[in-house]
Each structure stands twice: as C-alpha cells, then as structure tokens.
C-alpha positions as CSV (number, residue, x, y, z in Angstrom):
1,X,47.0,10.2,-43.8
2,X,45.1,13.5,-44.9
3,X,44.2,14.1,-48.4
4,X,43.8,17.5,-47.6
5,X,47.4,17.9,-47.9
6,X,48.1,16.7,-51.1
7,X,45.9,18.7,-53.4
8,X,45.8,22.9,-53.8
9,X,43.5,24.7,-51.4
10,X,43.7,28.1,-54.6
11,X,40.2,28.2,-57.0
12,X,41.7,27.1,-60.0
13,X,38.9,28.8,-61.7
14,X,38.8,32.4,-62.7
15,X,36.6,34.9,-64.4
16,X,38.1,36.9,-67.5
17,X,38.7,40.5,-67.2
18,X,35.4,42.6,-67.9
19,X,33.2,39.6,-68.7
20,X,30.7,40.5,-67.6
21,X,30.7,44.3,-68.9
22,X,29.2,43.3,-72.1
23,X,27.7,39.9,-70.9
24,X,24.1,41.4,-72.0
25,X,24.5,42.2,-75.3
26,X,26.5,39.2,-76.0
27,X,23.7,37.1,-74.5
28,X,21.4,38.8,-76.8
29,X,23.4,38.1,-80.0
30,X,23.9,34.3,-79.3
31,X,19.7,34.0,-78.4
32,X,18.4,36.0,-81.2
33,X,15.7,33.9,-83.3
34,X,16.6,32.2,-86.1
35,X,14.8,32.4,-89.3
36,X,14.2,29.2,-90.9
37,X,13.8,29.7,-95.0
38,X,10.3,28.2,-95.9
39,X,12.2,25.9,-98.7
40,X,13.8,24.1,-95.7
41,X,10.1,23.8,-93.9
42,X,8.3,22.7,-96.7
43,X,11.1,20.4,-97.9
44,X,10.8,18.7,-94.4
45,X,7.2,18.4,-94.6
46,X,7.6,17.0,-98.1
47,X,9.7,13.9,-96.6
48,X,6.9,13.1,-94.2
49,X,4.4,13.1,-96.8
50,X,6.7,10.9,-99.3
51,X,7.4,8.2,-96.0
52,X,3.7,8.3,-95.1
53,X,2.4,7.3,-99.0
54,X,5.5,5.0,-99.2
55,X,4.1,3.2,-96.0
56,X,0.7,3.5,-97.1
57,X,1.2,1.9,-100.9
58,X,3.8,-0.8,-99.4
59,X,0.6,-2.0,-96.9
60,X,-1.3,-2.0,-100.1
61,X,0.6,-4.5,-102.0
62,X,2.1,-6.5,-98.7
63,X,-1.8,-7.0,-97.3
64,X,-4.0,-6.8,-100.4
65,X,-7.9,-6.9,-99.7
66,X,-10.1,-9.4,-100.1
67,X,-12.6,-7.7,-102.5
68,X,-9.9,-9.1,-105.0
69,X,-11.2,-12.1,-104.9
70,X,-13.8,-12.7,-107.9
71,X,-16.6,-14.2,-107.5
72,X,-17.9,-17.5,-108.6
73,X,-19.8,-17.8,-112.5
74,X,-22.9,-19.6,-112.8
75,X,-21.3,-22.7,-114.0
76,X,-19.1,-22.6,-111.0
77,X,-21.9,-22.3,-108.7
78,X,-24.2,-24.9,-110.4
79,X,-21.3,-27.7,-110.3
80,X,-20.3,-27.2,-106.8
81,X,-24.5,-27.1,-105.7
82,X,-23.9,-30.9,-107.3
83,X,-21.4,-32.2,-105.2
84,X,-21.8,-33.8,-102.1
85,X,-20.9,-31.9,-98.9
86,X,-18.9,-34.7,-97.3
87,X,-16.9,-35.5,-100.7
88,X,-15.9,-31.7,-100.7
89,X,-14.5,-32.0,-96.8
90,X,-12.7,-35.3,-97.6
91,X,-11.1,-33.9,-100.8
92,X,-10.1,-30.3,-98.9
93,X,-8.9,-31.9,-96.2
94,X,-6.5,-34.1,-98.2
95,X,-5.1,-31.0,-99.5
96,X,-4.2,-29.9,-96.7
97,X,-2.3,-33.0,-96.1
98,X,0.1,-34.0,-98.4
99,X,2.6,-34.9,-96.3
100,X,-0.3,-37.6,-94.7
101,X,-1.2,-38.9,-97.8
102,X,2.2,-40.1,-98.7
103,X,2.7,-41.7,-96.0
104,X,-0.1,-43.6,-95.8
105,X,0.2,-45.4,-99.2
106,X,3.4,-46.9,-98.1
C-alpha cells in the first residue's frame, strides 16, 4: 500500500499576484518605530515605584525591629539584680510549659 497515491502531488501553496512589487515599502510601513507617549513610560515607572514602597512598608510592619523594644528603668533593673539566677530559670522555664505544669499536679 503506497501513500503516495492517495494524497495530491500539486503545491497547494501560492504566491499572490505582484506581491512582491511593493513588498519593500510595505515592510517598511509595518517596521516603522513606534513612539511611546512619555505619560505611558512614566505611568509604568510609577507602578514599580508604588509595588516597591508597598513591599517595603508591608516588611516594615510584618518584621518590626528590635530597637522597639524599651529598655529596662532603674527600678526594673534594681529588682531583677535581687533575684536569684536559678529562681529566674525555674520560673521562665515554667512558662514555657504550661501544658507540663498541668499535668503534673494531677
């Protein structure tokens, strides 16, 4: 069986009449630079400048640094110089552990 037979040996393809006459000039038309108005730049540059500070202020409030963190009064410093080191461990670590803690008085 030969394949050959079945399918249309003519180029089904053709070229228009005088295509390629004024193929220059219409190849010139269709590639001639196009002016972009400078509203459209700058209004392009202004949305990666709003999603930049958007990103930038949402990291702000999402991760907020540790200089927030106030530091101790005098009175705060002189009554934890009083207690002792291994009362302050014990008493953190049961705050950690809650769940523990619970348990442990049943």
């Amino acid at each position: 069986m030969n394949l050959n037979n079945y399918f249309d040996k003519s180029n089904p393809f053709s070229v228009p009449e005088n295509y390629f006459i004024d193929f220059q000039t219409k190849m010139e038309q269709m590639t001639r630079p196009v002016m972009i108005p400078w509203y459209r730049q700058v209004r392009s540059w202004a949305a990666v400048a709003a999603a930049v500070a958007g990103i930038v202020i949402g990291t702000h409030f999402m991760f907020p640094s540790q200089s927030s963190v106030q530091p101790l009064s005098d009175e705060e410093t002189y009554v934890l110089s009083q207690v002792d080191e291994s009362a302050l461990v014990d008493y953190l670590a049961s705050m950690d552990q809650p769940a523990n803690s619970a348990q442990e008085k049943e």
